[in-house]
C-alpha positions as CSV (number, residue, x, y, z in Angstrom):
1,X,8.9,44.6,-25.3
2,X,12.1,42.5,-26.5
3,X,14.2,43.8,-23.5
4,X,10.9,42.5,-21.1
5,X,11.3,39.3,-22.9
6,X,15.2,38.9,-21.9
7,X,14.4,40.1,-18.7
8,X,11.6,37.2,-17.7
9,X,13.6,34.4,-19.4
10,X,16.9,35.3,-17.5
11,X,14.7,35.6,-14.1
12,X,12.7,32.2,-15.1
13,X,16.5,30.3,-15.7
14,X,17.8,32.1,-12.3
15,X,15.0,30.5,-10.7
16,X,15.1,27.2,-12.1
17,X,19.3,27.5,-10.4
18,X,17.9,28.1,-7.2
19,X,15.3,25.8,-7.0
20,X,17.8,23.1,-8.8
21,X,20.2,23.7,-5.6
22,X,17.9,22.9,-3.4
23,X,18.7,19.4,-3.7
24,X,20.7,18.4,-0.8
25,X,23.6,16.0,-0.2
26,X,23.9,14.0,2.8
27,X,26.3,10.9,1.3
28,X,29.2,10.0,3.9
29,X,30.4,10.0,7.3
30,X,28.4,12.0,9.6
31,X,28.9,12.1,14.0
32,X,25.4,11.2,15.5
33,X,24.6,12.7,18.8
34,X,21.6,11.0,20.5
35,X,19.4,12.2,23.7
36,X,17.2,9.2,24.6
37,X,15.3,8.8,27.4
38,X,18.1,6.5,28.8
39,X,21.1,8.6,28.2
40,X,22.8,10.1,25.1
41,X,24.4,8.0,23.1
42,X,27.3,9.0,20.1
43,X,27.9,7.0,17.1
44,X,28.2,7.6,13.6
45,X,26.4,7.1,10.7
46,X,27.5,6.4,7.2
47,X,25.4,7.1,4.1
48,X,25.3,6.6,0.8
49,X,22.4,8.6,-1.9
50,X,20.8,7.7,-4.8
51,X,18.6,10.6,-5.8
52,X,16.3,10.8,-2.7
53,X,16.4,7.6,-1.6
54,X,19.4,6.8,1.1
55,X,20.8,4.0,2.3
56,X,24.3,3.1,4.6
57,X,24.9,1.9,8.5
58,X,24.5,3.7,11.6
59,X,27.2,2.8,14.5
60,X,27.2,3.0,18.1
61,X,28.9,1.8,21.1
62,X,26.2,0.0,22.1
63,X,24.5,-1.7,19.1
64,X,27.5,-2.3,16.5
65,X,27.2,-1.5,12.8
66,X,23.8,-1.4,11.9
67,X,22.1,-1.0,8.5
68,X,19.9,1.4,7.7
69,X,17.6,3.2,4.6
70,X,15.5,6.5,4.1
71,X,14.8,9.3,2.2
72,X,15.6,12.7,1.9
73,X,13.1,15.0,0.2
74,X,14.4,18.9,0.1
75,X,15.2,19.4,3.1
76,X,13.3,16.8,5.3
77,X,15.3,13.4,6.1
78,X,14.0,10.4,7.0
79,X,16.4,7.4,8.2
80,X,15.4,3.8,9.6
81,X,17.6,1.8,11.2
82,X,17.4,-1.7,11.5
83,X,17.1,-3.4,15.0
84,X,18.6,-7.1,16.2
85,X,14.9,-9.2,16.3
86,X,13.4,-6.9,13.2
87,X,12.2,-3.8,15.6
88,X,12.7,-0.5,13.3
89,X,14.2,2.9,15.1
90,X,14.0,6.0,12.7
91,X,15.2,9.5,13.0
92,X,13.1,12.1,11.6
93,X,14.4,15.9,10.8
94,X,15.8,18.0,8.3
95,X,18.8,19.2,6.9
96,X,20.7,23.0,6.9
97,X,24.3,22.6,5.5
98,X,26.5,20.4,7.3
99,X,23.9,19.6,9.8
100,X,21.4,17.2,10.6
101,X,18.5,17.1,13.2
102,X,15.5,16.1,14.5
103,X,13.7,13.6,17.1
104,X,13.1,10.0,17.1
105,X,10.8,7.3,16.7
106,X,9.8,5.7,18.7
107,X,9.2,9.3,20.3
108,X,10.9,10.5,23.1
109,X,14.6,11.1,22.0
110,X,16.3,14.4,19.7
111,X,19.5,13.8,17.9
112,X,21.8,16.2,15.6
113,X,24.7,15.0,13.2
114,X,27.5,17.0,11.7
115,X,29.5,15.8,9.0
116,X,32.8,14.5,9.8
């Protein structure tokens, strides 16, 4: 019965590891890749985390340095970048290692990032 005892309370603290690992890390400098219905566009996207809340710039060619805020919950990440004239585009996706992908909002666009 003692040796069952060991046994469940070294299996309980394994999985409290695991599930503690979970937590993912997306702070710094990350390539973006974008598909939009006008044409892909590259940029990059710095961010900076604070538990699950996220926060940084996004920069492309196109639109400058651009701030930018979101949240990453396990695996799902959520990012909204700030327009010129107060319009919002988010990308919306998950996480696997050094990756990031997902689609956009408003709809119609995919993008990936890798960490630089």
């Amino acid at each position: 019965m003692k040796l069952l005892s060991v046994i469940l309370v070294v299996a309980g603290a394994a999985l409290c590891l695991v599930a503690e690992n979970k937590t993912q890390t997306v702070a710094g400098n990350w390539r973006l890749s974008l598909e939009t219905p006008h044409g892909p566009m590259d940029g990059s996207l710095l961010l900076k985390q604070d538990g699950s809340k996220l926060s940084g710039t996004c920069e492309t060619g196109h639109m400058g340095s651009l701030p930018l805020t979101g949240s990453l919950e396990n695996a799902k990440v959520s990012l909204s970048i700030e327009l010129p004239g107060g319009e919002t585009f988010k990308l919306l996706g998950s996480v696997e290692g050094g990756t990031m992908s997902g689609t956009t909002d408003p709809a119609g666009g995919t993008w990936t990032a890798d960490r630089k």
